[in-house]
N, CA, C, O and CB atoms as a CASP TS submission, in Angstrom:
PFRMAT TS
TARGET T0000
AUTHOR 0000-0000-0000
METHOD Language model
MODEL 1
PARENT N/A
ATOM      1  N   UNK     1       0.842  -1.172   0.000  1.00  0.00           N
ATOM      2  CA  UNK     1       0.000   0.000   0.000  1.00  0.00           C
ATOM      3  C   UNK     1       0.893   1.243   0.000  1.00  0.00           C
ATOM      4  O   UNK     1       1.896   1.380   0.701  1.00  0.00           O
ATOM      5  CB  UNK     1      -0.962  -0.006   1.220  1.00  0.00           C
ATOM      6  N   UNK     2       0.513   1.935  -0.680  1.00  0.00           N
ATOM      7  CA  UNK     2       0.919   3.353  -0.828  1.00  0.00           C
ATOM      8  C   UNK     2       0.297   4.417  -0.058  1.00  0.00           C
ATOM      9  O   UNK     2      -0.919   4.460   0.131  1.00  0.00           O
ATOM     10  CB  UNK     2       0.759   3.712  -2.094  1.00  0.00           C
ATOM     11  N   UNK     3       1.505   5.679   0.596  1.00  0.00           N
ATOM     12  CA  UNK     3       1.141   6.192   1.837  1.00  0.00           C
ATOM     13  C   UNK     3      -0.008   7.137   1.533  1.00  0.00           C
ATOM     14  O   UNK     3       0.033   7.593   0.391  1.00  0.00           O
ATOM     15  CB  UNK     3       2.329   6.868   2.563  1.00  0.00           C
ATOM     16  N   UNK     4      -0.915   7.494   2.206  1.00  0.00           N
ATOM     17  CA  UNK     4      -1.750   8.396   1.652  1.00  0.00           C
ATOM     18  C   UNK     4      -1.203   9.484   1.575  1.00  0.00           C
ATOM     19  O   UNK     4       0.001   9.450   1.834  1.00  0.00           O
ATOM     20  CB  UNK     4      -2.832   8.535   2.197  1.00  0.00           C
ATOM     21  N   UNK     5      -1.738  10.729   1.244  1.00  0.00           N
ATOM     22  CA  UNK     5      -1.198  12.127   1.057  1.00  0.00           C
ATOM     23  C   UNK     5      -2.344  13.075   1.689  1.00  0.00           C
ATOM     24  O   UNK     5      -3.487  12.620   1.699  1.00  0.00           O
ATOM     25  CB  UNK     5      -0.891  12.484  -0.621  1.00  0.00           C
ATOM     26  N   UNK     6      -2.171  14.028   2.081  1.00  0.00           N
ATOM     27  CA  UNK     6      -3.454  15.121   2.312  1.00  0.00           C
ATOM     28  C   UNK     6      -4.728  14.917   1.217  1.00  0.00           C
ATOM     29  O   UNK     6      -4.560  15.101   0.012  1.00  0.00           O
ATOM     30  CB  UNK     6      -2.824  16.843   2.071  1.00  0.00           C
ATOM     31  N   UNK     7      -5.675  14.621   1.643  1.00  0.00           N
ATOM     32  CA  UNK     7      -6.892  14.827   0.714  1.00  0.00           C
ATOM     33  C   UNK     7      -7.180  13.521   0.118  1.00  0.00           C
ATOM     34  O   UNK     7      -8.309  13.365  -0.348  1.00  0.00           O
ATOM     35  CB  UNK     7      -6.649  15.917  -0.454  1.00  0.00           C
ATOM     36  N   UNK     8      -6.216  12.418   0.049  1.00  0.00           N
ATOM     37  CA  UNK     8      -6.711  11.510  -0.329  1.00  0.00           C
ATOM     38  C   UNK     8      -7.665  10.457   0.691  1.00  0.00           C
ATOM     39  O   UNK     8      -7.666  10.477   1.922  1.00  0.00           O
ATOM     40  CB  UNK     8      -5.704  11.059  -0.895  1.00  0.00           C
ATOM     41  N   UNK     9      -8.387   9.630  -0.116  1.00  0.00           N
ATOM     42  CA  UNK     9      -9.454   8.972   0.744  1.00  0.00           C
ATOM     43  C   UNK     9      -8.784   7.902   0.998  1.00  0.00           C
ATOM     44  O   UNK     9      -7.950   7.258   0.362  1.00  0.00           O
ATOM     45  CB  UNK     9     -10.860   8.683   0.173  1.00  0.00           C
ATOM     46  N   UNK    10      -9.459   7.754   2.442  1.00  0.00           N
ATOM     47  CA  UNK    10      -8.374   6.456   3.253  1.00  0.00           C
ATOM     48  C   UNK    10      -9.062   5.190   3.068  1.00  0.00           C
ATOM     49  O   UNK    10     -10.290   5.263   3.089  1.00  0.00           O
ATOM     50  CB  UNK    10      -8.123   6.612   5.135  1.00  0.00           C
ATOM     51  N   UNK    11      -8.514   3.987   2.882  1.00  0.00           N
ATOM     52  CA  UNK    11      -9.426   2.923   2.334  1.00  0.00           C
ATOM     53  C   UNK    11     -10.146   2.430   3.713  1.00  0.00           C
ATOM     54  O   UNK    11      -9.673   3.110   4.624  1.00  0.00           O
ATOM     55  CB  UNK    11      -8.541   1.623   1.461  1.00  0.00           C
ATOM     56  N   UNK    12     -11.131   1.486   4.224  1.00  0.00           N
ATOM     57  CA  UNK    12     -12.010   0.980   4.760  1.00  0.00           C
ATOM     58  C   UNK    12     -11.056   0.577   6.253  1.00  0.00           C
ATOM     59  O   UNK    12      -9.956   0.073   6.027  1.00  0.00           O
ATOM     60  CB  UNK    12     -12.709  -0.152   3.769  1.00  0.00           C
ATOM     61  N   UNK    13     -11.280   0.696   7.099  1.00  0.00           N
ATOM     62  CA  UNK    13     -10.608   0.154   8.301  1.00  0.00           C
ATOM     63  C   UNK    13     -11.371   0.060   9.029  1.00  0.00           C
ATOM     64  O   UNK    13     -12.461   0.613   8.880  1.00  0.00           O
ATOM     65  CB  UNK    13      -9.650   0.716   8.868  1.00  0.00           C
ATOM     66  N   UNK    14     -10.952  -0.966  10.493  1.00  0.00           N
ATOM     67  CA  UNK    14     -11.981  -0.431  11.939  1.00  0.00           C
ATOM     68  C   UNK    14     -10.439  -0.882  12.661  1.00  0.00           C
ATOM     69  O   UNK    14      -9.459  -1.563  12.362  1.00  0.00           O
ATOM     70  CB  UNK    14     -14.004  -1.615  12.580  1.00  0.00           C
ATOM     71  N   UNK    15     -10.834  -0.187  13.590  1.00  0.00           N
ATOM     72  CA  UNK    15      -9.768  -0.115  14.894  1.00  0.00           C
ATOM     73  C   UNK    15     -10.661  -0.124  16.442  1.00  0.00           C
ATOM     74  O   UNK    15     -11.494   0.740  16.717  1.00  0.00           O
ATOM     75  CB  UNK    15      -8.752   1.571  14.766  1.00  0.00           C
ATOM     76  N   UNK    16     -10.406  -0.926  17.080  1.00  0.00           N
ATOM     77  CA  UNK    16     -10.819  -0.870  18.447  1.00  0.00           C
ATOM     78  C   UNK    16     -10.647   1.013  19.486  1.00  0.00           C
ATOM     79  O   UNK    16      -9.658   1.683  19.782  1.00  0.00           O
ATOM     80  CB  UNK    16      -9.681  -2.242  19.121  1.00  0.00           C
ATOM     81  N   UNK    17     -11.592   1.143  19.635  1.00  0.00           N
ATOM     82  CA  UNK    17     -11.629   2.492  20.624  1.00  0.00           C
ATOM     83  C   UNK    17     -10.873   2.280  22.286  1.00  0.00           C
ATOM     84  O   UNK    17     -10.219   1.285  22.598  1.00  0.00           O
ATOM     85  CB  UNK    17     -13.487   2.901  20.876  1.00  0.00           C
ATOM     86  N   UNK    18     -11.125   3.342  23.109  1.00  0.00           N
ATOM     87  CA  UNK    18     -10.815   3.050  24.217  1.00  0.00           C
ATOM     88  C   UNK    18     -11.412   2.687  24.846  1.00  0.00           C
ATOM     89  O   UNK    18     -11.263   3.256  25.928  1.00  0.00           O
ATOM     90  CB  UNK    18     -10.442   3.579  24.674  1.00  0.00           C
ATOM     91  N   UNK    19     -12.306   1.792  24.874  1.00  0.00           N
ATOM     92  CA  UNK    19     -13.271   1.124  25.782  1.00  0.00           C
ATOM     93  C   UNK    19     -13.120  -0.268  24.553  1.00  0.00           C
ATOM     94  O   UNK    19     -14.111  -0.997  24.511  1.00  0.00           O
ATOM     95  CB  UNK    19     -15.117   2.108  26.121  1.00  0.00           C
ATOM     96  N   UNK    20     -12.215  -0.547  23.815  1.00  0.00           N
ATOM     97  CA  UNK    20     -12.146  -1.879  23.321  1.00  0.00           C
ATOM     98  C   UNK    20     -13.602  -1.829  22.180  1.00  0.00           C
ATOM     99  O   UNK    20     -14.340  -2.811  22.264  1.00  0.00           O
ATOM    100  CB  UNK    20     -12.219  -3.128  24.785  1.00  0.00           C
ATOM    101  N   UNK    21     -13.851  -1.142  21.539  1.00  0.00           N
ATOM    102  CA  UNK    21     -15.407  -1.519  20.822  1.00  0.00           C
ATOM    103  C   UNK    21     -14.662  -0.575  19.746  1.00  0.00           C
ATOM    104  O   UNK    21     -14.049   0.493  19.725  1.00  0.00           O
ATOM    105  CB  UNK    21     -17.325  -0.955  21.690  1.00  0.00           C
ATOM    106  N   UNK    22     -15.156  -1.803  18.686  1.00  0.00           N
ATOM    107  CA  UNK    22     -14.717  -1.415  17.122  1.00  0.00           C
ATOM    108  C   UNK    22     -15.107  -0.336  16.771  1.00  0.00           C
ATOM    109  O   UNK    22     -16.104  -0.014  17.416  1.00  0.00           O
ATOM    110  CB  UNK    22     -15.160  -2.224  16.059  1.00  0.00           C
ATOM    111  N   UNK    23     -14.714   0.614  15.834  1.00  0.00           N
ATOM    112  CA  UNK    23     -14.719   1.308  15.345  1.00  0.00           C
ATOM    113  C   UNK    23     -14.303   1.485  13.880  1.00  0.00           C
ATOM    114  O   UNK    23     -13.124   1.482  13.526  1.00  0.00           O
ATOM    115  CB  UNK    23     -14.406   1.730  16.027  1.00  0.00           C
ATOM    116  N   UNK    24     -15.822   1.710  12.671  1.00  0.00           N
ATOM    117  CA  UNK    24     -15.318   1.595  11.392  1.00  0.00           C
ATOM    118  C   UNK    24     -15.306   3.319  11.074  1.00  0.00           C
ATOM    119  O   UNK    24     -15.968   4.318  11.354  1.00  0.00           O
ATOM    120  CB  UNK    24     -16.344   0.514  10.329  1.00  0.00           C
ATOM    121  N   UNK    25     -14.398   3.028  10.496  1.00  0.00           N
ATOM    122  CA  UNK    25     -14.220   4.475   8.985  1.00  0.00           C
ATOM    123  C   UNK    25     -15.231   4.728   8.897  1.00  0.00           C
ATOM    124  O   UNK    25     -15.603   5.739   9.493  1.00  0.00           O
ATOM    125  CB  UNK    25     -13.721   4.261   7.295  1.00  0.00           C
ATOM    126  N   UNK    26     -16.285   3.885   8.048  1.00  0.00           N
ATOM    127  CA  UNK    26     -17.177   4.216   7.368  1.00  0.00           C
ATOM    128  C   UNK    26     -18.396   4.722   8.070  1.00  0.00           C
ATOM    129  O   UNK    26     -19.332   5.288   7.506  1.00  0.00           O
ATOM    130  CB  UNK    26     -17.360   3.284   6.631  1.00  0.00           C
ATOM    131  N   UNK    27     -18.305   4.469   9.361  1.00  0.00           N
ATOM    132  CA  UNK    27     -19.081   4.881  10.029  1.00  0.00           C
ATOM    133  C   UNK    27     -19.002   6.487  10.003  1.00  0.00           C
ATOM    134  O   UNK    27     -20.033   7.118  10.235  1.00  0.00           O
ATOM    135  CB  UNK    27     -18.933   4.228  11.167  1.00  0.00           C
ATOM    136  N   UNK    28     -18.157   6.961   9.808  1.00  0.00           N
ATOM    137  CA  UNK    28     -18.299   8.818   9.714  1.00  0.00           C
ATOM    138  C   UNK    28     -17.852   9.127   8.464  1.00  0.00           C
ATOM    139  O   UNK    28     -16.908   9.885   8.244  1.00  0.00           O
ATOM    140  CB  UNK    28     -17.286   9.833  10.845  1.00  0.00           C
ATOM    141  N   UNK    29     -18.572   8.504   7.548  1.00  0.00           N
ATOM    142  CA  UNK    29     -19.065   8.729   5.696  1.00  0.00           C
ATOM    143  C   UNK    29     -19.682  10.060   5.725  1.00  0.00           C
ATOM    144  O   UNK    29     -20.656  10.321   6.430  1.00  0.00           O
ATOM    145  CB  UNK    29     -20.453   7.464   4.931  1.00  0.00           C
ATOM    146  N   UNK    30     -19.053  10.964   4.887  1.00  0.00           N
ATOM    147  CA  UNK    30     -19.345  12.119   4.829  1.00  0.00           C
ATOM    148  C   UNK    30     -19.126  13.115   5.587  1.00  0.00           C
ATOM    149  O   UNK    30     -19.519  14.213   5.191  1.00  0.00           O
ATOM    150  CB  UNK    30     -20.173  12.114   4.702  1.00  0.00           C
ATOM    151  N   UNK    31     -18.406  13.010   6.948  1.00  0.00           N
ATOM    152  CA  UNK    31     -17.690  13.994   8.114  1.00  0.00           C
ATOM    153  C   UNK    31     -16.238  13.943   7.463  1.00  0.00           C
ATOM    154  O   UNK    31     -15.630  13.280   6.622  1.00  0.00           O
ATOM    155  CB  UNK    31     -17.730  13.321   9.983  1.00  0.00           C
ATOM    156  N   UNK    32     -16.020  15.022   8.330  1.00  0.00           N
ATOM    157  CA  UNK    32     -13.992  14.852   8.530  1.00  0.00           C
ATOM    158  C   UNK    32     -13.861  13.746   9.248  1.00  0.00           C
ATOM    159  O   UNK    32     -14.827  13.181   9.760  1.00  0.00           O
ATOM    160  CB  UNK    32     -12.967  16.187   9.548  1.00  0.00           C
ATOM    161  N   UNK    33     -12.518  13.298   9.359  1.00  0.00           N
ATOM    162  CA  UNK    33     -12.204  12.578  10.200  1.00  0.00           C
ATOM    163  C   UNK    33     -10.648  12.608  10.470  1.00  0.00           C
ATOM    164  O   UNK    33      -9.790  12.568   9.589  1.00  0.00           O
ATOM    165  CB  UNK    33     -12.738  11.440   9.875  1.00  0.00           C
ATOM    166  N   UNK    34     -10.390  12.695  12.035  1.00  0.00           N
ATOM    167  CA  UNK    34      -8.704  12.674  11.826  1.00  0.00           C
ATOM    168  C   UNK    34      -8.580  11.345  12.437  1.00  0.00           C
ATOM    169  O   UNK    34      -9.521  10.947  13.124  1.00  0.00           O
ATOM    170  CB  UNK    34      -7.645  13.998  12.681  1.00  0.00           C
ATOM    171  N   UNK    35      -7.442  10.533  12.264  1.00  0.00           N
ATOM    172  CA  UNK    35      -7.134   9.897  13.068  1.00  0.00           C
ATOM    173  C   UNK    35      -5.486  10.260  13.453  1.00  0.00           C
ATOM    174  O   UNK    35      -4.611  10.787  12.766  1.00  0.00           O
ATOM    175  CB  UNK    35      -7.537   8.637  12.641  1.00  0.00           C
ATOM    176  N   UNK    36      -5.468   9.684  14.998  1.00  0.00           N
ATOM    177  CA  UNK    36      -3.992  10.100  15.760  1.00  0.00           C
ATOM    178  C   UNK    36      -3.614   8.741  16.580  1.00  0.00           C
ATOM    179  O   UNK    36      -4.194   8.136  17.482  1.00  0.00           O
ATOM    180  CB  UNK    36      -4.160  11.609  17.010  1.00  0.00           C
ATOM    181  N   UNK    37      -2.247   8.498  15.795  1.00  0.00           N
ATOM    182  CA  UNK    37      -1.560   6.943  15.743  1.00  0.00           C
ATOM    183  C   UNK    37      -0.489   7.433  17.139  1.00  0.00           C
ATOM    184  O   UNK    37       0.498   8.090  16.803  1.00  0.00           O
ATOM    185  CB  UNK    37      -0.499   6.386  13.793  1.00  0.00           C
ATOM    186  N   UNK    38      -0.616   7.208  18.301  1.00  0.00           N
ATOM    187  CA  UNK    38       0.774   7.210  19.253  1.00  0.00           C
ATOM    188  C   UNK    38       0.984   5.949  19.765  1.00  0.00           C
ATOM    189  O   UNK    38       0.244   4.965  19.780  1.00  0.00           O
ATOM    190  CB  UNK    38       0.749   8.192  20.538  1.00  0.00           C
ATOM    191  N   UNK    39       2.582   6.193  20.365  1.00  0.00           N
ATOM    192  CA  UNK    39       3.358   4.884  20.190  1.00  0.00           C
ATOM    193  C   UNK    39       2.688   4.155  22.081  1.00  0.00           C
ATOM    194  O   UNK    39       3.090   2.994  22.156  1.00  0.00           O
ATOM    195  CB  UNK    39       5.678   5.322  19.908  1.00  0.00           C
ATOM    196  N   UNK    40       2.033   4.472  23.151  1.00  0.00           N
ATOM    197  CA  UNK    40       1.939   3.982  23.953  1.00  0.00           C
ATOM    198  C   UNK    40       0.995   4.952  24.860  1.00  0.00           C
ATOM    199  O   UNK    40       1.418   6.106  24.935  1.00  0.00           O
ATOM    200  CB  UNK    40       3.108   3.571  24.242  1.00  0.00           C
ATOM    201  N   UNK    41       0.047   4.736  25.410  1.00  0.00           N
ATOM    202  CA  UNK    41      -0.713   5.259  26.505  1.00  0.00           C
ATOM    203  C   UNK    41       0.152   5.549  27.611  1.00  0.00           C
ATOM    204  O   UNK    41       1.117   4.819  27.840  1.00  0.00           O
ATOM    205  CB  UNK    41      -1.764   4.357  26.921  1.00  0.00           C
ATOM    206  N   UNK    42      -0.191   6.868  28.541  1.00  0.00           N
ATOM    207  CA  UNK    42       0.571   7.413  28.988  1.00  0.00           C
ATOM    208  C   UNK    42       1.841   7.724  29.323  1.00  0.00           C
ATOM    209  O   UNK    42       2.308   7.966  30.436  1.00  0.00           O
ATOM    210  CB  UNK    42       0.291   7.373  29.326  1.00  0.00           C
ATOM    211  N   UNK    43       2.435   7.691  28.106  1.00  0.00           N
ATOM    212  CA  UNK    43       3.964   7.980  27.817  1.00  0.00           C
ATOM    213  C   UNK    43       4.123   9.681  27.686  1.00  0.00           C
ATOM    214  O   UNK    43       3.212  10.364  28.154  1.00  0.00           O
ATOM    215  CB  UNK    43       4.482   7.135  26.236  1.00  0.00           C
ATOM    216  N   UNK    44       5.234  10.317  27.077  1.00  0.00           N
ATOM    217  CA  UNK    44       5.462  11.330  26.792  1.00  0.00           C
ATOM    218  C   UNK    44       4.897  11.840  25.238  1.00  0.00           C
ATOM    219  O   UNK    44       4.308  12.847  24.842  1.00  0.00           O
ATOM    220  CB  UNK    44       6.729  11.328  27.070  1.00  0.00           C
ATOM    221  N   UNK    45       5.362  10.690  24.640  1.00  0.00           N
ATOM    222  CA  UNK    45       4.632  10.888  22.873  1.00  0.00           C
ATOM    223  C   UNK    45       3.780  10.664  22.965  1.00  0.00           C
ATOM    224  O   UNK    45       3.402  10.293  21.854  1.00  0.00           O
ATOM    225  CB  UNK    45       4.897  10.204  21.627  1.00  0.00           C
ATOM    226  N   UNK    46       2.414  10.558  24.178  1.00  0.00           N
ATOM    227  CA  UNK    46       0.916  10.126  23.586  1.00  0.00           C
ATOM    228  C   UNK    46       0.579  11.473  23.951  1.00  0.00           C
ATOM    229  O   UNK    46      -0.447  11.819  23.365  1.00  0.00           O
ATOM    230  CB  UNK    46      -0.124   8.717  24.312  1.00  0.00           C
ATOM    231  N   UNK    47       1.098  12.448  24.769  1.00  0.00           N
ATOM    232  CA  UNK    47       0.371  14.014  25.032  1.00  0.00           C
ATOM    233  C   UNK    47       1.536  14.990  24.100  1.00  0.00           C
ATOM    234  O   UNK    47       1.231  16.180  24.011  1.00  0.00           O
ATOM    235  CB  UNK    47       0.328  14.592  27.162  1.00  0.00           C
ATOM    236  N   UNK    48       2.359  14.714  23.664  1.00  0.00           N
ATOM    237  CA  UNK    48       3.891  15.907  23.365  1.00  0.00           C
ATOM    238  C   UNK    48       3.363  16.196  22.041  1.00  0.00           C
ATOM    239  O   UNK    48       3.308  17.380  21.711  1.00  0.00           O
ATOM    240  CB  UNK    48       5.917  15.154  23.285  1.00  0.00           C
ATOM    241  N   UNK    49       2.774  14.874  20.845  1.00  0.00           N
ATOM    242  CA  UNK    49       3.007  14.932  19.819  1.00  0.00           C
ATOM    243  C   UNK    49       0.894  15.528  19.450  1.00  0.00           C
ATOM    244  O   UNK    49       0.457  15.871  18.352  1.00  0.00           O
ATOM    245  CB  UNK    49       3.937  13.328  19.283  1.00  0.00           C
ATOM    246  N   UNK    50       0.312  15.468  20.397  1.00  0.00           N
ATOM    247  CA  UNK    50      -0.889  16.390  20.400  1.00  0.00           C
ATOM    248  C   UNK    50      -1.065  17.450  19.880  1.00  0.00           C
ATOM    249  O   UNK    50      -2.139  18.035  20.018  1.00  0.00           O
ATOM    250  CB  UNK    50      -1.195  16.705  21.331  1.00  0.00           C
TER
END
């Protein structure tokens, strides 16, 4: 896979939330959406890189 770029559409995913309950993409079809990848819960890079 090739990295996305600004503006391009991100293909189909789900990822578990913080309470462990899936979460699809597609579920916010037609909103923005950001997502924010950090390397460990309460570390320094999960609040620095905010």
């Amino acid at each position: 896979m090739n990295p996305l770029k600004a503006g391009d559409i991100a293909p189909k995913f789900s990822l578990p939330d913080q309470d462990g309950e899936e979460v699809n993409l597609t579920d916010f079809q037609g909103q923005r959406v950001l997502v924010y990848f950090y390397p460990k819960a309460m570390t320094p890079g999960c609040t620095v890189q905010a």
